[in-house]
N, CA, C and O atoms as a printed pandas DataFrame, in Angstrom:
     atom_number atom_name residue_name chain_id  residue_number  x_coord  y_coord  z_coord
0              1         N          UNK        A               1    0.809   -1.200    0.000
1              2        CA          UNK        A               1    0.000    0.000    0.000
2              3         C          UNK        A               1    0.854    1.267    0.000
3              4         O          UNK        A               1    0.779    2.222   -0.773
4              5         N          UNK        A               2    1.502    1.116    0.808
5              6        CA          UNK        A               2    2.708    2.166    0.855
6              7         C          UNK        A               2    4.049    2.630   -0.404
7              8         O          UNK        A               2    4.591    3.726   -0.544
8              9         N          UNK        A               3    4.206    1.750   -0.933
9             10        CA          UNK        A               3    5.245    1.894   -2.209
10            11         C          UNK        A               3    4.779    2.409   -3.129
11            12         O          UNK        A               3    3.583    2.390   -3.420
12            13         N          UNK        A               4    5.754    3.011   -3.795
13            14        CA          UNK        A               4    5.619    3.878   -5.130
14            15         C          UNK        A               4    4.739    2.646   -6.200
15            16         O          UNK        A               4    4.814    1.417   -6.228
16            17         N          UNK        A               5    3.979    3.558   -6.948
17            18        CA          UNK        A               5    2.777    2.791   -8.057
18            19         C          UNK        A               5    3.164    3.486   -9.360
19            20         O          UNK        A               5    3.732    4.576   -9.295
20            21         N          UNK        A               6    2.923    2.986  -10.410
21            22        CA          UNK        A               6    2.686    3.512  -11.789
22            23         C          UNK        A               6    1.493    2.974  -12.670
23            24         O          UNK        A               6    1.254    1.767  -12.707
24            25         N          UNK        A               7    0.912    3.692  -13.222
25            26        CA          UNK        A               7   -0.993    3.546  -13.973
26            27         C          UNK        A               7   -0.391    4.223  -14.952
27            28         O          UNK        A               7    0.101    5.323  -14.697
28            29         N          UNK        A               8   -0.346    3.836  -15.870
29            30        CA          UNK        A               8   -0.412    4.508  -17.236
30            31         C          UNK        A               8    0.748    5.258  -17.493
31            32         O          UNK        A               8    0.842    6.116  -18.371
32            33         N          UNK        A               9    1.611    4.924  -16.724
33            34        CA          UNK        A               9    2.825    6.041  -16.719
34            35         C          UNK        A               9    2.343    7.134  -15.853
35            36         O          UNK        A               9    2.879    8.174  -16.238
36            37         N          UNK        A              10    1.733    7.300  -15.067
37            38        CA          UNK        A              10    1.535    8.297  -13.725
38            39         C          UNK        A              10    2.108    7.934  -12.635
39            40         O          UNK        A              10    1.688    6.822  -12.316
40            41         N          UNK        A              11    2.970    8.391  -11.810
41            42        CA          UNK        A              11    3.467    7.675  -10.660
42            43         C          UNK        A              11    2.699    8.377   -9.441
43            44         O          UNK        A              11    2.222    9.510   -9.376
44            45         N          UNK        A              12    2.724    7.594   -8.726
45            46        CA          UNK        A              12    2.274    7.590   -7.214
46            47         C          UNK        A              12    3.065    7.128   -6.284
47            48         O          UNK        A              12    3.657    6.049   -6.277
48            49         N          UNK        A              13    3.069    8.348   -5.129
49            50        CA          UNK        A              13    4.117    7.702   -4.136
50            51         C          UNK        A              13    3.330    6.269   -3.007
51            52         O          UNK        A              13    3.939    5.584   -2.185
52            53         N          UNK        A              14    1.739    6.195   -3.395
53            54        CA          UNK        A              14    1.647    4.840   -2.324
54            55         C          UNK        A              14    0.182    4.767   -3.225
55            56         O          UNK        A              14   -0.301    5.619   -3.971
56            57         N          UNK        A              15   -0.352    3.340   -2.833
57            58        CA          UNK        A              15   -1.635    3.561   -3.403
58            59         C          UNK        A              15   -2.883    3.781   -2.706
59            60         O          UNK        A              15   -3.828    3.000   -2.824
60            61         N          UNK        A              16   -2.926    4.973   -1.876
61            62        CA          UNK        A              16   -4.105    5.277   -1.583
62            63         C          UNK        A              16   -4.563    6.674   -1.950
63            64         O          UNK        A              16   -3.906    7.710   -1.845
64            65         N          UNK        A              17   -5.616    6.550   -2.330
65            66        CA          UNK        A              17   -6.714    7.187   -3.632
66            67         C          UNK        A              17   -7.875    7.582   -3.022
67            68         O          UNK        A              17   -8.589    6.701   -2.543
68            69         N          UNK        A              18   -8.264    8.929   -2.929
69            70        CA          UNK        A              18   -9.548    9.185   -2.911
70            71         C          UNK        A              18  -10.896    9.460   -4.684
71            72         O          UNK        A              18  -10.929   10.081   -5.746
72            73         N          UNK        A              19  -11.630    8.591   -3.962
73            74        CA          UNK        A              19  -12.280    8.632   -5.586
74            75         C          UNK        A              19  -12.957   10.303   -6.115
75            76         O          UNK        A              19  -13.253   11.080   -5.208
76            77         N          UNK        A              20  -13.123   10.665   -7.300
77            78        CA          UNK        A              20  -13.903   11.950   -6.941
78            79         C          UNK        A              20  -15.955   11.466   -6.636
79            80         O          UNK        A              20  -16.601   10.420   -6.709
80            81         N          UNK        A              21  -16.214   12.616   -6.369
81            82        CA          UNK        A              21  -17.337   12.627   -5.384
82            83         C          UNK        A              21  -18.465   13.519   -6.187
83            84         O          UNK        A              21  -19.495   13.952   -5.671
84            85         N          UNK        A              22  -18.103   13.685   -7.411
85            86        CA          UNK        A              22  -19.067   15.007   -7.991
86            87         C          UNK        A              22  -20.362   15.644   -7.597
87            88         O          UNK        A              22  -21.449   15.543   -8.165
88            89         N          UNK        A              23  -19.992   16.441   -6.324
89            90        CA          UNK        A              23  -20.442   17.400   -5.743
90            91         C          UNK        A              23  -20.166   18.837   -6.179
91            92         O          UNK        A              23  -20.522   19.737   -5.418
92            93         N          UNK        A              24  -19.550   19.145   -7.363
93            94        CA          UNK        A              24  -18.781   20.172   -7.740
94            95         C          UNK        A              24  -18.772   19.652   -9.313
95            96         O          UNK        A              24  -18.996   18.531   -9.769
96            97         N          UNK        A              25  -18.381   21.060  -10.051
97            98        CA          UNK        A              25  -18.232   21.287  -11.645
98            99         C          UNK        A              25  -16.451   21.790  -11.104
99           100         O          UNK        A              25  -16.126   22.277  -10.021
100          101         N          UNK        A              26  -15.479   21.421  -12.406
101          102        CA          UNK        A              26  -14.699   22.389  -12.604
102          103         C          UNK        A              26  -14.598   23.483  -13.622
103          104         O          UNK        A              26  -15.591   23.897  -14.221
104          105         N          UNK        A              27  -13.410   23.939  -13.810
105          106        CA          UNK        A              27  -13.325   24.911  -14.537
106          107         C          UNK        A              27  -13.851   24.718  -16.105
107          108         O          UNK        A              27  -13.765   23.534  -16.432
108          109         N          UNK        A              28  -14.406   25.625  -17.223
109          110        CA          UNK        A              28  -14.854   24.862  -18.254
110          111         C          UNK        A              28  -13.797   23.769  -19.179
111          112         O          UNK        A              28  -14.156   23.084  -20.137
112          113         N          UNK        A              29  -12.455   23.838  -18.601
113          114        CA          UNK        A              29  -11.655   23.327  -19.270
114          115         C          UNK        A              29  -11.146   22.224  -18.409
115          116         O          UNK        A              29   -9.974   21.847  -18.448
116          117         N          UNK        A              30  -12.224   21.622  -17.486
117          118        CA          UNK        A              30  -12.045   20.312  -16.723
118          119         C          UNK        A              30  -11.182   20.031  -15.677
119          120         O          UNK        A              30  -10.764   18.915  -15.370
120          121         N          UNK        A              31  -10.807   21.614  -14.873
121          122        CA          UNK        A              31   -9.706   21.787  -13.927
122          123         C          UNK        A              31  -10.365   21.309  -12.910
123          124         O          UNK        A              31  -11.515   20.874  -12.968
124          125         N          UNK        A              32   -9.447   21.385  -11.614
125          126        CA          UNK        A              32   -9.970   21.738   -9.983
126          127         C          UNK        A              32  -10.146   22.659   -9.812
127          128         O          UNK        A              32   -9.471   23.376  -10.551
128          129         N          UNK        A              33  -11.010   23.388   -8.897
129          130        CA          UNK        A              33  -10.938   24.950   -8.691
130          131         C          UNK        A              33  -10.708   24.491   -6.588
131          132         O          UNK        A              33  -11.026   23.551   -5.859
132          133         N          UNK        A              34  -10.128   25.571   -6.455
133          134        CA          UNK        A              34   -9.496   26.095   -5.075
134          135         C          UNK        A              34  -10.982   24.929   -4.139
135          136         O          UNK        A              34  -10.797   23.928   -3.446
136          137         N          UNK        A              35  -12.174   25.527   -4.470
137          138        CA          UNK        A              35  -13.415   24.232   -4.289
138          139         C          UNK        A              35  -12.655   22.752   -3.791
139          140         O          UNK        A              35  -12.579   22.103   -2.747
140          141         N          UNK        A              36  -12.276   22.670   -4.845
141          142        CA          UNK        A              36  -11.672   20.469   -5.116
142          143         C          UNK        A              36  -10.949   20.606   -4.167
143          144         O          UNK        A              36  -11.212   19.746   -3.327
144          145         N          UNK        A              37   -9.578   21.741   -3.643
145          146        CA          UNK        A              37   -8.194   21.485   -3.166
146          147         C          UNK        A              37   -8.984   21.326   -1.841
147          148         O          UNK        A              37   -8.868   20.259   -1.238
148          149         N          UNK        A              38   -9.646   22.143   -1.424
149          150        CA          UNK        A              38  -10.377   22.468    0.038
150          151         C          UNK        A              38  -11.278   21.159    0.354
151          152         O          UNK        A              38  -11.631   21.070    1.530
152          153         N          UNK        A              39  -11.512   20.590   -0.130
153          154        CA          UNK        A              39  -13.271   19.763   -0.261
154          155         C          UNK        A              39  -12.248   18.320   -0.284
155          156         O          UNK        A              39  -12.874   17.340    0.119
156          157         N          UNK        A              40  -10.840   18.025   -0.670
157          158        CA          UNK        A              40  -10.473   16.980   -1.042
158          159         C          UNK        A              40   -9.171   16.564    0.197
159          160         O          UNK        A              40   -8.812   15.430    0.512
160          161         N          UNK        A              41   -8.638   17.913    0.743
161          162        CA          UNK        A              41   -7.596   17.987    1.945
162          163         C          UNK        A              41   -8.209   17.358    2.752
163          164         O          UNK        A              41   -7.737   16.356    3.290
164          165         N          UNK        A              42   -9.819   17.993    3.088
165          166        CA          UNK        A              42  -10.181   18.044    4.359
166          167         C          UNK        A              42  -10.272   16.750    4.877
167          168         O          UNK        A              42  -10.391   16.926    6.090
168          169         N          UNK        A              43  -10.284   15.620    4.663
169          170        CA          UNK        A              43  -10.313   14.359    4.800
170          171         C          UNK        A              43   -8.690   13.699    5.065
171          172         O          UNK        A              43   -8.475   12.551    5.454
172          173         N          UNK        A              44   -7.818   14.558    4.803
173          174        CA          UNK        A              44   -6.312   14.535    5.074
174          175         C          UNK        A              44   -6.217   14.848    6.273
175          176         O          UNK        A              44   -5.751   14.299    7.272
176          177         N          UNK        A              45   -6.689   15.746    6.073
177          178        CA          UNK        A              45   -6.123   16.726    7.677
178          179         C          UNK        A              45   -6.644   15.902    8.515
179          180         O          UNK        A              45   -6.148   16.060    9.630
180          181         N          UNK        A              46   -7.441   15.075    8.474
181          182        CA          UNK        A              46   -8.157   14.716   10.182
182          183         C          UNK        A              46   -7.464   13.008   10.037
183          184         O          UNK        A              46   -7.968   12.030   10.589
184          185         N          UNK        A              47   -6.578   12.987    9.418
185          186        CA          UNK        A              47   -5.554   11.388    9.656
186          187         C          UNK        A              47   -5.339   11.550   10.871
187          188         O          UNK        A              47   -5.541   12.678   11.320
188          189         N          UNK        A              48   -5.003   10.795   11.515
189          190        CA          UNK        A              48   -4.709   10.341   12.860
190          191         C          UNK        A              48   -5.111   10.975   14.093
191          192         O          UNK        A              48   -4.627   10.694   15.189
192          193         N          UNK        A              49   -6.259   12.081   13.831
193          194        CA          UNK        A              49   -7.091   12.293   14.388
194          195         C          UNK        A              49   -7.936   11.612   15.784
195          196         O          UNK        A              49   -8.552   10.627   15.375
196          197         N          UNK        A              50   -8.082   11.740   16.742
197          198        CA          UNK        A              50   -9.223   11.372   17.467
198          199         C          UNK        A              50  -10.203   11.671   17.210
199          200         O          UNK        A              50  -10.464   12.873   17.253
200          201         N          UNK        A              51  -11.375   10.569   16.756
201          202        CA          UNK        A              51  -12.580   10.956   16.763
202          203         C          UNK        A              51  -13.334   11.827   17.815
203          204         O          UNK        A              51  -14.522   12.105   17.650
């Protein structure tokens, strides 16, 4: 789970993946907007967290 991955020639430093959630549009040219970065951390930040 932890080791470097490659998909298609994309590397990843481990394989854990959040899926997207389409609760949100991006930009018309299929970006993230500041929205995604915020909406997609927040589930980072609370790792090792106490419930």
């Amino acid at each position: 789970m932890n080791e470097p991955h490659s998909i298609r020639g994309a590397e990843f430093p481990n394989r854990m993946a959040m899926s997207p959630m389409c609760i949100n549009s991006g930009t018309p040219e299929g970006l993230a907007t500041d929205f995604h970065v915020v909406h997609y951390r927040a589930p980072a930040d609370t790792v090792g967290r106490a419930a």
